[in-house]
N, C-alpha and C positions, 0 to 999 in steps of 0.2 A: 504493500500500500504506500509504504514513504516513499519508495523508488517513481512509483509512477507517479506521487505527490511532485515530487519534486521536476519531475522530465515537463510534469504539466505549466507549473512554475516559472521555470526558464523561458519560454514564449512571453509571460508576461513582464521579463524582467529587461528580454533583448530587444523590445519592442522600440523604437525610437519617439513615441507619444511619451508626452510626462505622467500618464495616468494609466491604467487596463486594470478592466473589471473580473472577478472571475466569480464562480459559483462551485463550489464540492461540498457534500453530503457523507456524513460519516453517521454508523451505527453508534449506539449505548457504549460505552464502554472503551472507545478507538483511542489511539492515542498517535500524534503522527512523530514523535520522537525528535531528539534534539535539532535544530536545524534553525540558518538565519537567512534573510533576506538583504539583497545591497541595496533597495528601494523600503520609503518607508511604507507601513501598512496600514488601513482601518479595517480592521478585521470583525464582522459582526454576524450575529448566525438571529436568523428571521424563525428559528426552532431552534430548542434546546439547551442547553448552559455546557457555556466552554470554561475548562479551568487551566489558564496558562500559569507557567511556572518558566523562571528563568533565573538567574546568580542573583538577581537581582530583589526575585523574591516570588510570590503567586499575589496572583489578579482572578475574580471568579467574573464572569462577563456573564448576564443573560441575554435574552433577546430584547430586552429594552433597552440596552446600552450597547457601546462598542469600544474597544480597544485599539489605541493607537500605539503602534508597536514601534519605536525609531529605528533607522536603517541600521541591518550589521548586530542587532542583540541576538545573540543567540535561545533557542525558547524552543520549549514543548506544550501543545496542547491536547488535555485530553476531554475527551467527552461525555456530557452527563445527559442522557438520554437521548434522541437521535438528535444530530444537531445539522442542520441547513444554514451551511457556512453561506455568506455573501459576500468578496472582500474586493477590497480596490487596492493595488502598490502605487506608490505616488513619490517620483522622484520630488521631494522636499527640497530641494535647494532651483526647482523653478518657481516655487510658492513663496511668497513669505508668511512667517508669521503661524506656520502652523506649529505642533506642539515641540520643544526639544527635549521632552524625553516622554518614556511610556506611560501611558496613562488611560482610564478608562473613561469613557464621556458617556453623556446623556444622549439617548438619540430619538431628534423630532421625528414628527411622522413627513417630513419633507427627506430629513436626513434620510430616515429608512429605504423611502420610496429612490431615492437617489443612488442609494446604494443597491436596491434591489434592480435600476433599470441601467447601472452600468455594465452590471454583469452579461447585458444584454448587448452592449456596444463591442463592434468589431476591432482590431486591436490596429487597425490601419485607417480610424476613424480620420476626419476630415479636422483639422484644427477650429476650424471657422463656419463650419456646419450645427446644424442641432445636439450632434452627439460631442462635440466639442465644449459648447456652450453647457450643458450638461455637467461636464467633467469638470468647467471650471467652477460651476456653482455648486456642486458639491465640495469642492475646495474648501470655495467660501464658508460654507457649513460647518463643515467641520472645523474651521477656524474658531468658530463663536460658539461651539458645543461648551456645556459646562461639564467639567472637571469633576468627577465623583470618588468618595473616597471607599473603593472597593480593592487596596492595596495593601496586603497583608508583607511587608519586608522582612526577609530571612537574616539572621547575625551569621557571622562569621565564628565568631569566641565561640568555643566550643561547651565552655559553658553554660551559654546563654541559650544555646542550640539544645542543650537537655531540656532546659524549663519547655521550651517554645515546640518543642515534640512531644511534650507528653501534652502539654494542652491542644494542640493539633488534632491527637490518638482520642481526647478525654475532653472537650469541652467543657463540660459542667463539675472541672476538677477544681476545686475552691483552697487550694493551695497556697497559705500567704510567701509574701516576699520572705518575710524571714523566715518561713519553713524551708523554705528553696534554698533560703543562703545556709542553713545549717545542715541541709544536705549535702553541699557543696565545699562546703567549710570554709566562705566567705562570709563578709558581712551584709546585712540588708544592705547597708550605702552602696558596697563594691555591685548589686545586684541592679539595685537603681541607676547607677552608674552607668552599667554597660549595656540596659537597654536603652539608654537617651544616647550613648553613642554609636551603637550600633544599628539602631531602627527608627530615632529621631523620634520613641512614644516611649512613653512610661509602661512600666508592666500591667497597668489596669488598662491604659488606652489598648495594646497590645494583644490582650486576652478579649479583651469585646470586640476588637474588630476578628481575629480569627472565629468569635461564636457568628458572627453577624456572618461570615462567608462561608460558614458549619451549615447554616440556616438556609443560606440560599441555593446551595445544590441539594438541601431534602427537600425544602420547599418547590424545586424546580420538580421531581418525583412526586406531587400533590401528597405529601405525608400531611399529617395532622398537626395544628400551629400549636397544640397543646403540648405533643409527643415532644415537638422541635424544640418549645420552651423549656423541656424541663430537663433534654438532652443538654443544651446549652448553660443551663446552670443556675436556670430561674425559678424561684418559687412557684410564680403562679401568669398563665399565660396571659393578662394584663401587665405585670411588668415584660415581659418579654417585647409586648405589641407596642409598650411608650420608648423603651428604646430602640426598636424598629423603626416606630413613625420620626422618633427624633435625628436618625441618620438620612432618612429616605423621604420623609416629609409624605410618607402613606403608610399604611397597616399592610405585616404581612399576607392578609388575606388578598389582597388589591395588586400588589407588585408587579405580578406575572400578567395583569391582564390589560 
């Protein structure tokens, strides 16, 4: 599958347009394995939730949002249920202003449709034609997409990588700092420490955003927001839904639809 992923790729990358759309379809469970692009990408699936992973860290993308991937990172994506990839590469240095690094955006129902009718454009489109004009407003688009915080960053310290795997494996692991550091046989400060220099969040910022991206691939599987809540490490699934609505600005029940 990455083989032919990839042969498929190359056409969109040798192309002399600044833009080409493409469309692939993967089953529950695919993963297309490490691999990077010399174009950047908006990567977005109109079905299913992708969960890329890169040095850089994991991102969970559903179909309401899309992923701007910058030229040259290397990444894996795998899939959470059948997913209907839709993507655009977009050599960024004829644009300006689009994003300089990877990030997950909002995507309008303009952006959507824009990105669903590239895939539809030929790769020897007319600069100056409709299908041009097209590619550049989608540009535009995604220029002014808002930035969402679906960005879970991975430590290096090896230490820090314990705590942050077992909350990964455990979500609703209620673990304090300083149980962590006496495991470790550090102090809470040295623990505080190395997550604001390694992930730029605190350990509580840190663990809720992993429950919140925990949430959105069971959620993507229509599980039950109670089950999800209490997987995650919530009392009662009203708290769970006030800190939902307060990163997403809608209740998990609404998100997917």
């Amino acid at each position: 599958m990455l083989d032919q992923l990839i042969r498929k790729h190359l056409d969109f990358h040798d192309t002399d347009r600044p833009m080409a759309g493409m469309d692939i379809d993967y089953p529950d469970g695919a993963e297309t394995g490490w691999h990077a692009h010399p174009r950047g990408q908006l990567l977005h699936a109109v079905e299913g939730v992708m969960i890329v992973r890169s040095a850089a860290g994991l991102w969970v993308v559903p179909p309401s949002r899309a992923l701007w991937i910058t030229a040259g990172l290397e990444h894996t994506v795998k899939m959470s249920g059948h997913v209907r990839i839709r993507t655009v590469f977009v050599d960024a240095t004829t644009f300006d202003h689009l994003p300089d690094r990877t990030c997950v955006m909002a995507v309008s129902s303009l952006l959507r449709e824009l990105v669903v009718a590239a895939a539809r454009v030929p790769l020897d489109y007319a600069e100056d034609s409709r299908d041009g004009r097209l590619m550049r407003l989608l540009a535009d688009e995604t220029r002014v997409a808002d930035v969402l915080p679906l960005h879970l960053p991975e430590p290096g310290d090896v230490r820090l990588r314990q705590i942050c795997d077992a909350i990964m494996r455990r979500p609703a692991d209620t673990t304090t700092v300083g149980q962590w550091a006496s495991r470790l046989n550090v102090t809470a400060k040295t623990v505080h420490r190395l997550f604001a220099r390694e992930t730029g969040m605190t350990f509580a910022q840190w663990r809720e955003q992993a429950r919140l991206l925990f949430a959105l691939r069971r959620l993507a599987h229509g599980e039950r927001i109670i089950d999800i809540a209490f997987d995650c490490g919530y009392a009662s699934q009203s708290a769970f839904t006030a800190m939902f609505r307060r990163h997403f600005g809608a209740p998990p029940s609404s998100f997917y639809q």
